[in-house]
Each structure stands twice: as C-alpha cells, then as structure tokens.
N, C-alpha and C positions, 0 to 999 in steps of 0.2 A: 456320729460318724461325720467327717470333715471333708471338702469336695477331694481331696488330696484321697480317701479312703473309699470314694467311690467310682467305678470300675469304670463307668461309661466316661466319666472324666478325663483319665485316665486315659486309656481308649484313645477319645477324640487327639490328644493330646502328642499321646507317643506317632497315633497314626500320620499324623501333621509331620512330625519330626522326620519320621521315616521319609515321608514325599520330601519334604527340603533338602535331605542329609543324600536320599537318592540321585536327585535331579543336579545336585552341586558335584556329585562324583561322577556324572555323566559328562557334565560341563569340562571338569578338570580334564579330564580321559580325550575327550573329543578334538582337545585346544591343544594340548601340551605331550602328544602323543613320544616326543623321541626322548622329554626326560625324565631319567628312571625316580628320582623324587617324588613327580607330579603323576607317574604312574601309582606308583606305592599308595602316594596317599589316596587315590581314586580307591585303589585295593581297600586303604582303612576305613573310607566313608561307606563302599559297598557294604561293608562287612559290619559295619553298625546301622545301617540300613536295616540290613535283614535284622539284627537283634532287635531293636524297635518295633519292625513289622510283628517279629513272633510276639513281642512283650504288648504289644496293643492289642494282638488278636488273644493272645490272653487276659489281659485285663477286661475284653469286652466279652467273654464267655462265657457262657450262664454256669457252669461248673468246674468242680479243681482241676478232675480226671482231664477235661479238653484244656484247661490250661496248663497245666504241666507237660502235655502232649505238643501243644508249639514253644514249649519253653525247649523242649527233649530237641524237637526238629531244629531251631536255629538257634542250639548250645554250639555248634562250629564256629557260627560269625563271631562272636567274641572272642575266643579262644584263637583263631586266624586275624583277628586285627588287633588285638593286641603285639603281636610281635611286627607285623605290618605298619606300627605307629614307631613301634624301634627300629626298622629299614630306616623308613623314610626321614627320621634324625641321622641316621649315618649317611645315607647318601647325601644328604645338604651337607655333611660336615668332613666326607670324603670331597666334594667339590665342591665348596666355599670357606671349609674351616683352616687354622691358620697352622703355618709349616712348625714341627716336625708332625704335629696331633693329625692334621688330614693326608698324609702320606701314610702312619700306619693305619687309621681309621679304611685307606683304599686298601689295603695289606689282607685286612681282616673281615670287610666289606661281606663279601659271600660268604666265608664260615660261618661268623655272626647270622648273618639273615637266613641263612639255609638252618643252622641249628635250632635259633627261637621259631623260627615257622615250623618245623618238624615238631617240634616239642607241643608248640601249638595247636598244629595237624595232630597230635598223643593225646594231646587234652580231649579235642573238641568231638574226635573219632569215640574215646572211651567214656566221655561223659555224652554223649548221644545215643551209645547201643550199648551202654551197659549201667548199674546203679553205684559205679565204684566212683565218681565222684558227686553227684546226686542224685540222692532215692527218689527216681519219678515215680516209682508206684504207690509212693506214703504223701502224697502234700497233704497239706493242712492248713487251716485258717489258724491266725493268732489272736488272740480276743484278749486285749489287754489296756490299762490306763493311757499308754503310748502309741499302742497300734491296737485300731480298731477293725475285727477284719481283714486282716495282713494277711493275702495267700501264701504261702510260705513251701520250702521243700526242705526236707531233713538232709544233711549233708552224710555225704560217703566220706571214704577214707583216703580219697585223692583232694578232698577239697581243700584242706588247708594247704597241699605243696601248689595247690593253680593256684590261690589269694598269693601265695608267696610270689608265681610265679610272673601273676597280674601285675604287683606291687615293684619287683625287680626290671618289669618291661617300661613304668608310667614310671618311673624313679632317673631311671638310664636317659628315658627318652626326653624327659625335663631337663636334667642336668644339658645332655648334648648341644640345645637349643639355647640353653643361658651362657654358655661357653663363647656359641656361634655369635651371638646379640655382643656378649661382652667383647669379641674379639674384631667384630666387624667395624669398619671404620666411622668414628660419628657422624652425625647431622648427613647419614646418606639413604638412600630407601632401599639398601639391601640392609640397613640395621633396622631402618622400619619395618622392613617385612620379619626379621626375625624377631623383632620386638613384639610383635603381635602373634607369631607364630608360638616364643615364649609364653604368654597368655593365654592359649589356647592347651601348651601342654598343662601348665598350671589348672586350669577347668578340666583337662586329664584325668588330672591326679587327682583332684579334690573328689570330681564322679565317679573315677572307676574305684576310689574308694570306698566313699561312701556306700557305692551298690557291691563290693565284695567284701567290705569287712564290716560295715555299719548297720546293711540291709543284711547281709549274710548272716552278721553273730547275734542281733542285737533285735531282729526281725521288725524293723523299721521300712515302709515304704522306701520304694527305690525311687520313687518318678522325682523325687530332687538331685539327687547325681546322676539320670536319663538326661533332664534337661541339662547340666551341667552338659552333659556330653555330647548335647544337641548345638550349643550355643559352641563351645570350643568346635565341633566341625566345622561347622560355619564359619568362624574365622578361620581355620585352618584349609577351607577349601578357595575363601575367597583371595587368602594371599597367597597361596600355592598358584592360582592362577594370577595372582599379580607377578611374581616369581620370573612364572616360567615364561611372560610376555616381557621381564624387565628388558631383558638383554636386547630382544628384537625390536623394541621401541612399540609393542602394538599396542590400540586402545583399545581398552580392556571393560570399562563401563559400558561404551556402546553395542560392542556385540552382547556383554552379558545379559543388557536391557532386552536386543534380541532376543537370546536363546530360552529368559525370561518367558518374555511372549509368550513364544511358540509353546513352552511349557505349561501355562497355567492355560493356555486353551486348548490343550489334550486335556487337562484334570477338567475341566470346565464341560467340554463335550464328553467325557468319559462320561462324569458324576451327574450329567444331564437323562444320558442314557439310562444309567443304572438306580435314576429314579424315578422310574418307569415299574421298577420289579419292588415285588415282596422285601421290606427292608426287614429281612430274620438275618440270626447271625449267619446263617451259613450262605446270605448273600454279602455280607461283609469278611468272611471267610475265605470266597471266590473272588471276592472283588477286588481288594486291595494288594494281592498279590500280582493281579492282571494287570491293576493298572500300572506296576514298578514294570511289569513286561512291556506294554503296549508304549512308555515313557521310552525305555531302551533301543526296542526295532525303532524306533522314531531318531530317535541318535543315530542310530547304526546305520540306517538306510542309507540317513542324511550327510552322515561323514564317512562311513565308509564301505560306501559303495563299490567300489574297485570291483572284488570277487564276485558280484553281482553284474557289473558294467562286462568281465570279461567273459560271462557266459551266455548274457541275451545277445552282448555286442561284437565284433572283431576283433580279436586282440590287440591292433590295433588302435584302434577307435577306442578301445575299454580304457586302454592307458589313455591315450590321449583327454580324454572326457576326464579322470581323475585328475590328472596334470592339471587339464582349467576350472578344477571346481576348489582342488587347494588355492589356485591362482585366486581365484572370489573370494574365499574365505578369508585370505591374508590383507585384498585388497579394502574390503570394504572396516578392515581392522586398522587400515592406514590412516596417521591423525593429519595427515596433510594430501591433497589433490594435487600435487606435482611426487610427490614420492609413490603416489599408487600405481601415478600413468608411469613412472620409472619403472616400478618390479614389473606391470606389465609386459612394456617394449623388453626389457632383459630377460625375462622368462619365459616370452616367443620366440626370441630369436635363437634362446638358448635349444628351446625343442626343436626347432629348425636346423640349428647344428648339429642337433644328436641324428638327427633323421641323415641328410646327404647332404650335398652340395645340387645333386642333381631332383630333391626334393625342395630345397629351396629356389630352383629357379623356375620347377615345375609349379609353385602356388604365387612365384612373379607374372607368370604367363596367364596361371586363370582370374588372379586380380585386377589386370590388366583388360582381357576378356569381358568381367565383369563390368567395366568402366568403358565398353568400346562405344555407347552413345552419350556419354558425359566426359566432353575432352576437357571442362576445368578438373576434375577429376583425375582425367589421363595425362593432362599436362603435369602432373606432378607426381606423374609415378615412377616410381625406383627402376622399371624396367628401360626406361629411355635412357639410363646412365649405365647398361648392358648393353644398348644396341648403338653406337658411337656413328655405324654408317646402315645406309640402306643397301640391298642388293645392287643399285644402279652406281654405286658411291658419292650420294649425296650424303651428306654428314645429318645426327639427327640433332648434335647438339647446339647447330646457329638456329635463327630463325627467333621468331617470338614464340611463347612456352606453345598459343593454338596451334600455332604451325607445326611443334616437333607432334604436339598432340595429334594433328591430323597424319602427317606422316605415320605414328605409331600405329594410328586404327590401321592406314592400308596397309600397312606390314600383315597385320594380325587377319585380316579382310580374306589378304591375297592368301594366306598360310589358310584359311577357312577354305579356302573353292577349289585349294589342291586336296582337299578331301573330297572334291566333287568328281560321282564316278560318269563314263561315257554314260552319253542316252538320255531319255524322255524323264524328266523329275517324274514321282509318283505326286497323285494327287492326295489329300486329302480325304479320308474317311477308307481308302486302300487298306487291306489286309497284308498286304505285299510289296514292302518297304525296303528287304534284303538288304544289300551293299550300300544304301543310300543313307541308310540312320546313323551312322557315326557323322555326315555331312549337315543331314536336317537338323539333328539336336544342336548341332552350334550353332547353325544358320538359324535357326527359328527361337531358339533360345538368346543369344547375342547380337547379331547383328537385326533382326526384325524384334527383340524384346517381349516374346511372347513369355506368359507364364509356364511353370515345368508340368503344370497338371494338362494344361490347353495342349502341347505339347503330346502328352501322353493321350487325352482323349483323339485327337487330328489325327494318329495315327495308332491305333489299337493296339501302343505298346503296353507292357506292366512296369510299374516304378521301379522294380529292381532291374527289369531291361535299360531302361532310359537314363538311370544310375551310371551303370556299365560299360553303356555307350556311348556316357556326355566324357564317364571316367578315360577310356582308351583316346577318344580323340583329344581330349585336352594332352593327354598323354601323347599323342603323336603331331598335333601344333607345337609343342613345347619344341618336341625334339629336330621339328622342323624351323624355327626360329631361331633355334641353337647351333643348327647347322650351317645356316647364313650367318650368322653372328661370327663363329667362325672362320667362315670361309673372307666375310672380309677385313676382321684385324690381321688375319692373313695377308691379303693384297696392302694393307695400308702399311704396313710395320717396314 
C-alpha cells in the first residue's frame, strides 16, 4: 500500500485543501462583493470546499458504510460548482470578452447559467437521495496491482450522462478563458490575469477528469485530480481577486497578508482547543465542519455587519457605522497616503450631503464646540468662513487667525449661557437638575472641559440621559448660531 492508498494521508491532505480552498472563497466573497465573476467563483470555491470536506471525512473513516454516507451528503457541491465554474467564464467573457462574442455571451448570460445550475441542482438532488446515479448502499474496496484498497462506489444509470455532463461544463469553461487570454490585449495584466486564470481551468479539466472518468472507470485513487483541483482554485481564487481590485487600483497583497492573519489564528486557536478532546473520528467529524462555520461568522461579522449594526443600533447609526467601516477597508487597501486621506475627505463629505445641509452645519457647530479651549485648533476651523460677522458687526474674517479664534469661542460662549435658565445653578451631587441640564452638559462638558462620565456621576444622570441632552442642545446652539448668521449677512448685503 502506497501513502497515496492510505486513508489518514489522504484525510490530512484533502482536509488542508478544504481549509485553503474555503478561507480563499471567503476572501474573494468579502473583497469583491458587486462583481458577479468574483461572486460565482466564491460560489465554485464553496462548492469544492464542501467536496473536499466530505472526501477527507471519508477517507479518514474507519468504514465504507460512513464513507459513502459523506460522499451521499456532499454529492451536491460538485454537481452545483461545476456549472458555477461555467458562469463565472461567461461572465468575464460577457464583460471583458471581445465584440460581437461578449454581446451575445450577455444575450445568453442567464439562460446558460440558470439551465447548467438546474441541471446541476438535477444531478446533485438525485444523486444524494436516490441510487440512480451512485449506488451508495453497495461501495466496495478495489484490491488490485493498480489500486490497492481503492474505496470505490458502483455507478447508477445516471452516471455516465453527469461525466458527460462534468466533461461539457470543464470543456466550455476552458475554452471560454483561452479565447478571453487570446483576445485580451498583450504585455497587459488583464492578459495576465486571464493567462493564469487559463491554467487554472487547464488543472480543471485535467482533475475533474481524472476523478470522473479515470477514478470513476478505471477505480484509480482520486486524491491526484483533488489536488489538481486544489491548486487550480487557488490560482483561480488569487486572481479572481486580483481581477476584481484591477480596475480600483487596490493593494491586494497587503490586505490579503491581513485576512491571512486573522485566518490562520482562528485555525491556530480553533485546533488548540480541540486538542484538548478525545482525537476519535467522530471528533474530527464535528470538528472540521465547525470550524468552515466558525471561519465564516468570522467573515461575516467582520464585513457584513450592517443587518447586525441595524438591530442592536439606530438605523441611523447602523448605516452610518457600515458607511465608515467599507470607508477602512478601502482605505487601508490604498497603495498611497495621499489617495487614502482623498477617499476619506470625499466620502465624508459625501454622507454629509446625503444627510442635509442643516446636518452639515449642525456637526460644524459641535466641531467647533469641541475645539472651544484650543483656539490653534479653532483658528482654522471651517465655521469661521460661515460666520463672516459677529452679532455686534465686527467682521470675523480680519484680525490674526487667535483673534477670529477668540471671537469664535465667545460667539459659541454666549449661544451656551442663552441655554442658561433663571435662578440658583443646582449644585453638584443634586438629584434635581430639571431645566438646567441641557445648559450644564455644554457648560461643564465644553467650556470647563470636564469628562462625559464626571458629568454624569456630578449629577445622577444616566448616559442615555446625558446623550439626549448634550444631543438637543447642541441641536438648539446650532440653530441659535444660524440664526445670527443670518440675521447679519442680512444687515451687511
């Protein structure tokens, strides 16, 4: 027996595969979410994911019955990524292949992909719950000069039209990509990229051969066309996401190094944990499925959080919080520090237009606020080119920048103490603050600089009180600010 014919090999091997082949189609999925290419093929790498998984959890089973049983459970993911590997050739060849072939290729686009996934979805449905294209109740080992110990399953009557139909998908989908390479224009890295994307269907064709017609007919170990198919995703996942970052200019090694990381120390603390427990198969059974889950939520938290952001948070706040976390993710992909601080400045001010005019002058006023004890600060804030004169009509724009700076604070000072109601200030450690806390939280928050929790102890509010009430009155100094602002480009004009 040859380590190729021994099962724990095997095993170790395919289960490796699967954690790469998963963690790369998480990657693509995460990065390249609006194009349909770099979606599909996230779909093809899933979907051989699972095959892997099922094919390593049966190679490491101590008998045929449980391996034929995860071979039954993920006969789908091949049967669904095979036509998934022909989308994702058409849509690169619907959107970069050359005129008249990618105008009918968009023509036929959805037919196509809707028919081989159905037909796939027919496969992978009827060869899972029934024995009409392999008899899962008969496997058998092969015991021959070739194959030593080859677990094997006896073929139904559907198997030769799926090798047909395997062979018609990795045929199509090859062709597609040597077209796109031959057509693409030279010495450029969208021929690169399909130059290697080419090579990847080629280790396609060669794997999904050898494991449907070579391991099929001929009862020869699969795990040489597995790997085949391990190594073609990989190229196929790493330029799919070269691909899909060409156009935007993002760096693409950096963050991948990243997401790297983060990856191999989930499997690191996973596989730390879980050898802790009884290593029997039916903790490698449980395990290795959990941790393609525990990989996933980890993804998913981390990029897409939204539907999460909008049920613990404001609806407001949930979008906004997604807004600036695509904003990070793009920025720290930027290969240059002046083009990151650009998408930055363009993509706040952009949500500041979507919001109001009267929400942007509302977060000039508490910026402003913020900066009321650091006038190099205030000297060079945007709201001094809003207030042109003061109430009295002194102009704010002469002077040396401290001077308009001081002027600004007493604008902002005086708009504070018109929050100030008649009567005795309450003191300190008072339960009974009433009318007076929209006045204290600015006053003792901005102009005395105290912290927001000191704040909240000093006078036995709760933070969502203190929130509410630092919210409204900022909200009504704005509109008091605005209103003198007003009233004297009025007298000046």
């Amino acid at each position: 027996m040859t380590w190729l014919d021994d099962g724990t090999a095997q095993g170790v091997l395919l289960s490796s595969g699967a954690v790469l082949v998963w963690a790369l189609a998480l990657y693509v999925a995460s990065r390249a979410p609006a194009r349909r290419a770099a979606m599909l093929a996230a779909v093809a790498m899933l979907c051989l994911a699972v095959y892997l998984m099922g094919e390593a959890l049966g190679a490491l089973s101590p008998d045929l019955t449980t391996w034929a049983d995860w071979l039954r459970r993920t006969w789908w993911a091949p049967a669904l990524g095979l036509p998934a590997w022909l989308a994702v050739t058409l849509a690169l060849a619907a959107d970069e292949g050359p005129e008249p072939w990618s105008s009918r290729v968009r023509r036929w686009f959805v037919p196509i992909t809707a028919g081989t996934l159905a037909v796939g979805a027919l496969f992978g449905g009827v060869g899972s719950l029934t024995r009409l294209v392999q008899d899962w109740s008969a496997p058998f080992q092969v015991v021959s000069a070739s194959a030593v110990g080859v677990r094997h399953v006896a073929a139904g009557g559907w198997f030769v039209a799926f090798q047909a139909f395997a062979l018609v998908c990795l045929v199509w989908a090859a062709a597609n990509l040597a077209i796109l390479w031959h057509a693409s224009p030279a010495r450029t890295p969208l021929r690169s990229r399909f130059g290697w994307l080419t090579a990847s269907a080629a280790m396609f064709l060669l794997g999904g051969g050898w494991i449907v017609v070579v391991s099929g007919d001929y009862f020869l170990v699969g795990l040489p066309g597995q790997m085949l198919l391990v190594v073609g995703m990989l190229i196929l996942g790493w330029n799919m996401a070269r691909y899909g970052a060409l156009l935007s200019g993002e760096q693409v090694l950096g963050d991948f190094v990243a997401f790297s990381v983060a990856m191999l120390t989930i499997v690191a603390v996973y596989g730390g944990v879980l050898l802790i427990l009884a290593p029997d198969y039916g903790w490698i059974e449980r395990g290795l499925p959990l941790l393609l889950l525990v990989m996933t939520t980890h993804v998913v938290v981390d990029t897409r959080g939204h539907v999460l952001d909008r049920l613990v948070y404001a609806p407001l706040l949930g979008t906004l919080r997604g807004q600036l976390r695509d904003l990070g993710n793009r920025v720290v992909r930027q290969p240059d520090e002046v083009s990151a601080l650009t998408d930055v400045r363009e993509t706040v001010d952009q949500i500041l237009r979507e919001r109001s005019p009267e929400t942007d002058w509302r977060v000039m006023v508490e910026g402003a606020l913020r900066h009321l004890n650091d006038l190099p600060a205030l000297s060079q804030h945007p709201l001094l080119q809003e207030l042109p004169w003061l109430s009295d009509g002194t102009p704010l724009t002469t002077g040396t920048p401290l001077e308009r700076a001081s002027a600004l604070r007493n604008v902002l000072e005086q708009a504070i103490e018109r929050l100030r109601p008649a009567g005795a200030r309450p003191s300190p450690g008072t339960s009974v603050v009433g009318g007076w806390l929209h006045y204290l939280v600015l006053k003792e928050a901005y102009v005395d600089g105290r912290p927001n929790k000191q704040i909240m102890q000093r006078y036995a509010v709760s933070e969502g009180t203190f929130h509410r009430a630092r919210r409204r009155a900022i909200d009504a100094v704005a509109s008091d600010v605005a209103s003198g602002r007003g009233a004297d480009q009025a007298v000046h004009q």
